[in-house]
C-alpha positions in Angstrom: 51.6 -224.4 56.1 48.2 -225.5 55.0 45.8 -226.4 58.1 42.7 -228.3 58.2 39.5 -226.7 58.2 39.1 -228.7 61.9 42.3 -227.2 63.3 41.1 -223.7 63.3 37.9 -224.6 65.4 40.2 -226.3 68.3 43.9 -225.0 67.8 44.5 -221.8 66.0 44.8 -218.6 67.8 41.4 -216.5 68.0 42.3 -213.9 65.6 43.2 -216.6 63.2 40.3 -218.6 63.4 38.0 -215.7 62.9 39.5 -214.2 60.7 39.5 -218.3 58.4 36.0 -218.8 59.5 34.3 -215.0 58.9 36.4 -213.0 56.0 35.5 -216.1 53.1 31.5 -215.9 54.8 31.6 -211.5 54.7 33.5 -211.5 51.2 30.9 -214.1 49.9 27.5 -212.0 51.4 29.3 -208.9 50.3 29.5 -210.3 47.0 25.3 -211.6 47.7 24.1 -207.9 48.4 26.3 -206.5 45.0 24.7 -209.0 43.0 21.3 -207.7 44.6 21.9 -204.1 44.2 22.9 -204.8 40.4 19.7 -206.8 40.3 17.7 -203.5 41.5 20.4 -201.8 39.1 19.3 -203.6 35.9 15.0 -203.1 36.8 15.9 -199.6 37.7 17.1 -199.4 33.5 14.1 -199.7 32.8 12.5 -196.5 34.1 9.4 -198.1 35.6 8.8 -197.3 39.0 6.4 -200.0 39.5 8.7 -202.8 38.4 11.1 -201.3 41.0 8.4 -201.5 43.9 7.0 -205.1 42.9 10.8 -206.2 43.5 10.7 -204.7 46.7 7.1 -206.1 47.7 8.4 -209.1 46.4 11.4 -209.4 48.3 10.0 -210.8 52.1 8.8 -213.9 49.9 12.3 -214.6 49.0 13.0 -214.2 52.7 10.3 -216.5 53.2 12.4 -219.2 51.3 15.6 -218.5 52.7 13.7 -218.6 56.4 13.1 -222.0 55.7 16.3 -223.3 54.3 18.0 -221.3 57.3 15.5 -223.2 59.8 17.1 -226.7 58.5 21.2 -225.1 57.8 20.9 -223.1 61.2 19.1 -226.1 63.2 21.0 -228.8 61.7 24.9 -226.8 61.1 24.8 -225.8 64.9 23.4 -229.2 65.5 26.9 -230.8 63.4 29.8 -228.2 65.5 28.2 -229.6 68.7 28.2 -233.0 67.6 31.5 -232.9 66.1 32.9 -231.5 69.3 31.6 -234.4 71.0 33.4 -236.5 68.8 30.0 -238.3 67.2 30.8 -238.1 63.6 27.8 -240.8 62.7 25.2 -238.4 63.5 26.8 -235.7 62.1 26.2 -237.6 59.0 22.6 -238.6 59.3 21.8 -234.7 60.0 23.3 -233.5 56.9 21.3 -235.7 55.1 18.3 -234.9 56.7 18.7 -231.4 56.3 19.3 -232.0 52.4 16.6 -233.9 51.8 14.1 -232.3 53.9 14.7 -228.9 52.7 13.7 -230.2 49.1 10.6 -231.7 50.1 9.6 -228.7 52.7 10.7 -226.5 49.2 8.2 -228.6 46.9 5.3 -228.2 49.4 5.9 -224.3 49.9 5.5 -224.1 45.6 2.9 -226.1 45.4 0.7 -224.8 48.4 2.0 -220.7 47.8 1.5 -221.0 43.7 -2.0 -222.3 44.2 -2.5 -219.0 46.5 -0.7 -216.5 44.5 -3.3 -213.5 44.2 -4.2 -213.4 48.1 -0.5 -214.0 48.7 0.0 -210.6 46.3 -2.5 -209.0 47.9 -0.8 -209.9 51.3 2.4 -208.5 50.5 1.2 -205.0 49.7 0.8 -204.7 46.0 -1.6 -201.9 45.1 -3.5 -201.7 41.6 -0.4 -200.1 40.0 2.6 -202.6 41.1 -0.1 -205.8 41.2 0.9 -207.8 38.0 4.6 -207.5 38.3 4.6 -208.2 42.0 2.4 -211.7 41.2 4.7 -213.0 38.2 8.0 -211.8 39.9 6.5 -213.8 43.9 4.8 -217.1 41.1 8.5 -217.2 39.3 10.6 -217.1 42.8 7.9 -220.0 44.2 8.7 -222.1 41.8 12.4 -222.1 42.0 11.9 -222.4 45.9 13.2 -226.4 46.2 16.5 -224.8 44.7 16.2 -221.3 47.2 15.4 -223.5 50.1 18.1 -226.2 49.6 20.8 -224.1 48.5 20.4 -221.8 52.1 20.2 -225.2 54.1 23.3 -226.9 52.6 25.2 -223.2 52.7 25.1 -223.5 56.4 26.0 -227.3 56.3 29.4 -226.7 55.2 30.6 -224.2 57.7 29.4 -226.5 60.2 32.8 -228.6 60.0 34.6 -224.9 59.5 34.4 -225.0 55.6 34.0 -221.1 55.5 36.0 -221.1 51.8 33.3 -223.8 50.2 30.5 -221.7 51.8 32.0 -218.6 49.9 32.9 -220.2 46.8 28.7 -221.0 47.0 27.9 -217.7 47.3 30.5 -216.6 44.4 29.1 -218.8 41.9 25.6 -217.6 42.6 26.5 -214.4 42.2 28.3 -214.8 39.2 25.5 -217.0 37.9 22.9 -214.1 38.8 25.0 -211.3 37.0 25.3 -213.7 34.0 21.2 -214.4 33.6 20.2 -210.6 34.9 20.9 -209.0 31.7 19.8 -211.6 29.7 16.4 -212.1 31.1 15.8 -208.8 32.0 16.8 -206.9 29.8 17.7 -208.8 26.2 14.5 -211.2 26.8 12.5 -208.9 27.8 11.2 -210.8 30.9 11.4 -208.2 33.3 10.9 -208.9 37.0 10.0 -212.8 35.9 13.7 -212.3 34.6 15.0 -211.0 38.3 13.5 -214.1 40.0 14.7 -216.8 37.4 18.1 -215.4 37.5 17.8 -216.0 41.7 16.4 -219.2 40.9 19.1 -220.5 38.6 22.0 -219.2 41.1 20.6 -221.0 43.9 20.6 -224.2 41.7 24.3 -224.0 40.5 25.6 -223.2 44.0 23.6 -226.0 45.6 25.2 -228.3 42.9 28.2 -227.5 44.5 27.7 -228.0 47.7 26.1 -231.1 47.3 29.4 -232.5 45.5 31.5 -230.8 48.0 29.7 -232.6 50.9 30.0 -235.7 49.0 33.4 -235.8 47.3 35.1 -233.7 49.8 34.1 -233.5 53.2 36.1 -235.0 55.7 33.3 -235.7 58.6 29.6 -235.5 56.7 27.7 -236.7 53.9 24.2 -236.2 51.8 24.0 -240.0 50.3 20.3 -241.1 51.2 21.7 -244.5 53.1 22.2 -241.7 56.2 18.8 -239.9 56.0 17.4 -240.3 59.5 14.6 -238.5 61.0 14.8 -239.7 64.5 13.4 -237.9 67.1 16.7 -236.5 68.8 17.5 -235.1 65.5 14.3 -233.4 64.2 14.1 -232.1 67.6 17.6 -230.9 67.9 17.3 -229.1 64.6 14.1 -227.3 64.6 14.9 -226.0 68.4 16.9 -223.8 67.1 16.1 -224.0 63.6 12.5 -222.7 64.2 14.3 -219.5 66.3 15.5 -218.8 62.8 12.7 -219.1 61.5 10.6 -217.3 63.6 13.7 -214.5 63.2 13.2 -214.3 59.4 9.2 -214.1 59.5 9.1 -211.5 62.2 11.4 -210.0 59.8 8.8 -210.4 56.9 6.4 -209.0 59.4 8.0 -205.6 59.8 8.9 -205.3 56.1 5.2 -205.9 55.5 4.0 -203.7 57.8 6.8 -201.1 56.7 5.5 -201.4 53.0 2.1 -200.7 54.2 3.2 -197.6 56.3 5.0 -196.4 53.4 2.6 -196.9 50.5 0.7 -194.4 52.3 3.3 -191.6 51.1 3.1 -193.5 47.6 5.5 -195.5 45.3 8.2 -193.0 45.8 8.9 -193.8 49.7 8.7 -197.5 49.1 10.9 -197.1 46.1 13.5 -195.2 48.5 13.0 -197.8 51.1 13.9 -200.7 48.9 17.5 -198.9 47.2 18.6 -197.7 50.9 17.9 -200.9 52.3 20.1 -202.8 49.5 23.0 -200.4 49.8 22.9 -200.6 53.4 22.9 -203.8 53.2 26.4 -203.8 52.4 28.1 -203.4 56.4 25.2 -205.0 58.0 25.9 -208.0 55.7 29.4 -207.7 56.8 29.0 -207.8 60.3 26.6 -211.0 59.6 29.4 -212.4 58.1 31.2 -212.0 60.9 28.6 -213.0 63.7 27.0 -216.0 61.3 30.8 -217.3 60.5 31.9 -217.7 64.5 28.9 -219.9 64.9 30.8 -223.3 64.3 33.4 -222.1 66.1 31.2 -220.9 69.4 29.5 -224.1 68.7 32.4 -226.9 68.2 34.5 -225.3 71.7 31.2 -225.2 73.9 30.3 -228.8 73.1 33.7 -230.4 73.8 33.8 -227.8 77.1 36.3 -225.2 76.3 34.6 -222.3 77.6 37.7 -220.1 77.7 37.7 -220.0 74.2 34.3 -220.1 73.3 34.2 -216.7 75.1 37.4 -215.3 73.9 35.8 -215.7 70.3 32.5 -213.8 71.5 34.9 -210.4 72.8 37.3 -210.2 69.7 33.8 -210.5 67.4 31.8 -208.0 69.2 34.9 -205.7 68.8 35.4 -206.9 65.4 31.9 -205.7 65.0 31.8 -202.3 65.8 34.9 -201.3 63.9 33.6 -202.5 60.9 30.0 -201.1 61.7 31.5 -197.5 61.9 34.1 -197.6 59.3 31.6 -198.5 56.5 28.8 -196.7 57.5 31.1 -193.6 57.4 32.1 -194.2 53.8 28.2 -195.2 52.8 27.2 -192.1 54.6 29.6 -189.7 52.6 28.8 -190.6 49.2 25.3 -191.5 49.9 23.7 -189.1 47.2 26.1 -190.6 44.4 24.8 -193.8 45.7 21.5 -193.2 45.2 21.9 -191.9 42.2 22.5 -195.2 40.4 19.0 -196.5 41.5 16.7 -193.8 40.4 16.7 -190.5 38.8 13.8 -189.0 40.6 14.7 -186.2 42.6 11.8 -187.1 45.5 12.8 -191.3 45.5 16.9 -189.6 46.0 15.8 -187.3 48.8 13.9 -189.9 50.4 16.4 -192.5 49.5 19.4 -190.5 51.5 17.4 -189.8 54.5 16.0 -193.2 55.0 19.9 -194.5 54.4 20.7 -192.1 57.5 18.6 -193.9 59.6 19.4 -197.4 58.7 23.2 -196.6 59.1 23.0 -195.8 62.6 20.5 -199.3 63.0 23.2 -201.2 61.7 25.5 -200.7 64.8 23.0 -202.0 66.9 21.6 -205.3 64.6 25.2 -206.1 64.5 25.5 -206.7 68.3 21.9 -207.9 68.1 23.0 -210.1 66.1 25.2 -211.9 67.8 24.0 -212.4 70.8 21.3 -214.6 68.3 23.8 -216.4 66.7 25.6 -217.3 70.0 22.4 -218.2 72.2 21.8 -220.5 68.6 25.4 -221.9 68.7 25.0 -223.0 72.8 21.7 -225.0 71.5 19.6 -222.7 74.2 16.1 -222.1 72.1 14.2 -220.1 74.7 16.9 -216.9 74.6 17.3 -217.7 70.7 13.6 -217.2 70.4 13.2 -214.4 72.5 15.8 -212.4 70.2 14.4 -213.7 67.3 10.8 -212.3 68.0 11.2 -209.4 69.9 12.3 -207.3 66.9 8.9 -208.0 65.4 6.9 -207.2 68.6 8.3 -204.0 69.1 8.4 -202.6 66.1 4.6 -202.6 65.6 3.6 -200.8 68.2 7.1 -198.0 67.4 5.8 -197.5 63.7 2.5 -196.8 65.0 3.4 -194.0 67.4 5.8 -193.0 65.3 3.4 -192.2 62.4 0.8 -191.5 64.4 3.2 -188.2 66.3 5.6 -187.6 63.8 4.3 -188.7 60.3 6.6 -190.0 57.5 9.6 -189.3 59.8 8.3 -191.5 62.4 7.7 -194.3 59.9 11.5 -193.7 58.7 13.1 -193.8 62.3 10.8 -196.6 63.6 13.6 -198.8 62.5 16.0 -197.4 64.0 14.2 -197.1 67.6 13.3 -200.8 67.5 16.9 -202.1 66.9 18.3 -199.5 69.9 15.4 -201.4 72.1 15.9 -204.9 70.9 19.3 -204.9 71.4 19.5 -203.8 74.9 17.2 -206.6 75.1 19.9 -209.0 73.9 22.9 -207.6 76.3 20.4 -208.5 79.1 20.0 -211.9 78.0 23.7 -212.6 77.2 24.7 -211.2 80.7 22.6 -213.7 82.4 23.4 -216.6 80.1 26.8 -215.8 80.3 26.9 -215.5 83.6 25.3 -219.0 83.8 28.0 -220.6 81.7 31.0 -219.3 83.5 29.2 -220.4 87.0 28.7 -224.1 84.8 32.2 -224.1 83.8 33.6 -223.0 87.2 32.0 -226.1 88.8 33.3 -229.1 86.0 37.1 -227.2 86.9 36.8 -227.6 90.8 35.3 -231.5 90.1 38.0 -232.2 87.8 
C-alpha cells in the first residue's frame, strides 16, 4: 500500500519513517560525494598537481554558496514541518516562495559583488604563485553559476519539508548524472580544465533546481513557488534566518577551518594539501551518510514537536543516534581497509598516497563524532531553538584554531593532521551537554501540557 509522504511524519512506525525520510536523502548525497570524487578523478587525469590543489582551494567558495542556499532551505524547510504540524498550510506557502525567490536574488548579488573581487578573494583562499590562475578561473566560473548553486540547495531542503525525501533524491540524482555527463566533456574533451569542473557544478545545480521548482508546483500537495505567495513579512524572515543563519554561521566556520587548514598545510607544500583534499572526498563518503541520516529526520523532529507529540519526536532522536553509529563504524572499517587502493585512484605520487592514507586515518575516527555532532545541530534547528543551534554551529570553528596551533606548534605536520580530529572529540561533548539540558527542558514542557490536559 502506497502512503502519503504526510503519513510517515504522523503515523508510521519510527523505523519506517526513518528509514522513508533518510535512505532516498543518504543514497542521493552518497551519489553527491561520487560525483565529487570523479570530479577530483577526471583533474587528477591530467597529472597536474596544481589543478588538483586549486580544486581543493577552490572548494570552501562552493561551500560558501551552498551556506547560503542552506541558510534560506534550512531556515525556511524547518520553518514549513513546524508550520504544517500546526496545521497553517497558507504560510507554509508564502515561505516557500520566499525562500525561492530570495535565494536567486541573494545568488545574483554574491556574483556580482564576489566576481568584482575575484583576485583578493584568490588570494584569500590560499592560492600561492603556482595554483593562482587555476584557483581564480575555477572560484570566477563557480560565482557565476551561484543563482543556480544557491537556489538549487534552498529548494533541496524545501521539499523534504513536507516529507518528500524521494523528490529531494531524485534532485540530487539528476545533478549527479548531469555533472558526470559535462565532466568529461569540459574537462577533458574541451580542454577547459578546472573552468570545466565548475561549469559542470553549475549546470547540475540548474537541471536539478528545474525540477524542484516543477515538483513544488505541479506536485506538491501543501506548498508552492508561484510569485502571488512571495511574502517577506517580518514573522517569516525572522523565523527563517533564526535558524537559517545557524546554518550559515555552521558552513562559514567551516570555510574558516578549511582556510586555515590550507594555510597550515601549504607550509609542507602542494603534496599535503593535495592529500588533504582526496581523503577528505573519500571520507566524505560515511560522514555524508550519516548526514543523510541526521539532515533527513529533520522534518520529521520538526512536524511531531510542532503539533506536540513529544514521545515521538524523541523516539526518532534514539533510533537515529543508533542508526548513526552503526553506520559510522561499518564504513569507516571498509574505507579504512582498502584505503591505499583508494588513494591510488587520485594521485600516483608516492608522498601525496602516504600522506593521503594517514590523513584518511584521522578523519575516519572524526566522523563518529561529527555524526553525533551532527545531530544534536540538526535537532536544536528542527525545535526552532537558535541560541543552542548557533552555539553548535560555531564552536567547531572556535576551537579548532587555537587546536591547529598547538598542534603544529608541539607536534609539527602531525599536529596539523590530528587537529581535526581533537576538535570534533571536543565539539561534540559540547553538543551532548546542550542536548541533555534541552532535552531535559522539553520533557519537563511536555510533562506539564499532560497533567493540564
Amino acid at each position: 500500500m502506497k502512503h502519503s509522504d504526510n503519513y510517515y511524519l504522523t503515523k508510521a512506525s519510527i523505523p519506517k519513517a526513518i528509514a522513508h525520510l533518510s535512505i532516498p536523502m543518504m543514497l542521493g548525497m552518497s551519489v553527491g560525494v561520487i560525483y565529487n570524487i570523479i570530479n577530483a578523478f577526471f583533474i587528477g587525469l591530467l597529472h597536474d598537481t596544481s589543478m588538483l590543489t586549486a580544486v581543493t582551494l577552490g572548494l570552501p567558495m562552493f561551500t560558501v554558496l551552498m551556506a547560503i542556499g542552506n541558510m534560506f532551505g534550512v531556515g525556511g524547510g524547518t520553518y514549513i514541518s513546524r508550520l504544517l504540524g500546526k496545521e497553517e498550510g497558507i504560510k507554509a506557502k508564502q515561505v516557500s516562495a520566499f525562500v525561492l525567490y530570495g535565494s536567486l536574488v541573494l545568488g545574483i548579488i554574491c556574483a556580482v559583488l564576489l566576481g568584482f573581487l575575484i583576485n583578493p578573494v584568490t588570494h584569500f583562499l590560499g592560492a600561492d604563485a603556482t595554483s593562482f590562475l587555476h584557483t581564480k578561473n575555477y572560484t570566477l566560473a563557480l560565482l557565476i553559476c551561484s543563482p543556480f548553486i544557491i537556489a538549487n540547495f534552498a529548494l533541496e531542503q524545501v521539499v523534504r519539508a513536507e516529507g518528500a525525501s524521494r523528490v529531494s533524491m531524485n534532485g540530487m540524482i539528476i545533478a549527479t548524472v548531469v555533472n558526470l555527463v559535462f565532466d568529461p566533456l569540459l574537462i577533458l574533451y574541451f580542454d577547459f580544465n578546472v573552468v570545466g569542473a565548475a561549469v559542470s557544478v553549475g549546470l547540475a545545480s540548474l537541471f536539478s533546481l528545474i525540477y524542484y521548482a516543477w515538483f513544488l508546483e505541479k506536485k506538491s500537495d501543501y506548498l508552492s513557488i508561484r510569485f502571488k505567495w512571495f511574502k517577506a513579512t517580518k514573522e517569516i524572515v525572522q523565523n527563517v534566518f533564526k535558524i537559517g543563519v545557524s546554518e550559515l554561521l555552521l558552513s562559514l566556520f567551516l570555510i574558516v577551518t578549511t582556510l586555515v587548514l590550507n594555510h597550515y598545510s601549504m607550509i609542507y607544500g602542494d603534496g599535503v594539501v593535495a592529500g588533504f583534499g582526496v581523503a577528505l572526498r573519500v571520507v566524505q563518503l560515511p560522514e555524508f551518510i550519516c548526514m543523510g541520516l541526521y539532515m533527513g529526520i529533520i522534518p520529521l523532529l520538526a512536524y511531531n514537536y510542532g503539533s506536540g507529540n513529544i514521545a515521538r519526536f524523541e523516539k526518532a532522536i534514539r533510533a537515529t543516534a543508533i542508526s548513526i553509529g552503526l553506520i559510522v563504524l561499518l564504513l569507516s572499517s571498509l574505507v579504512f581497509i582498502f584505503r591505499f587502493q583508494v588513494m591510488h585512484l587520485f594521485s600516483d605520487s608516492q608522498s601525496v598516497i602516504t600522506l593521503g592514507v594517514h590523513i584518511m586515518v584521522a578523519m575516519l575516527i572524526s566522523s563518529l563524532f561529527s555524526g553525533f555532532t551532527g545531530l544534536f545541530t540538526s535537532t536544536f534547528q528542527a525545535i526552532g531553538k537558535a541560541i543552542p543551534a548557533t552555539i553548535m554551529s560555531v564552536s567547531q570553528g572556535i576551537i579548532f584554531i587555537p587546536v591547529i596551533i598547538l598542534g603544529q606548534h608541539y607536534f609539527g605536520l602531525m599536529g596539523v593532521i590530528w587537529s581535526l580530529t581533537a576538535t570534533e572529540i571536543l565539539t561534540c561533548i559540547i553538543g551532548v551537554t546542550l542536548f541533555t539540558i534541552y532535552n531535559l527542558k522539553i520533557a519537563s514542557s511536555a510533562k506539564t501540557k499532560d497533567l493540564a490536559v
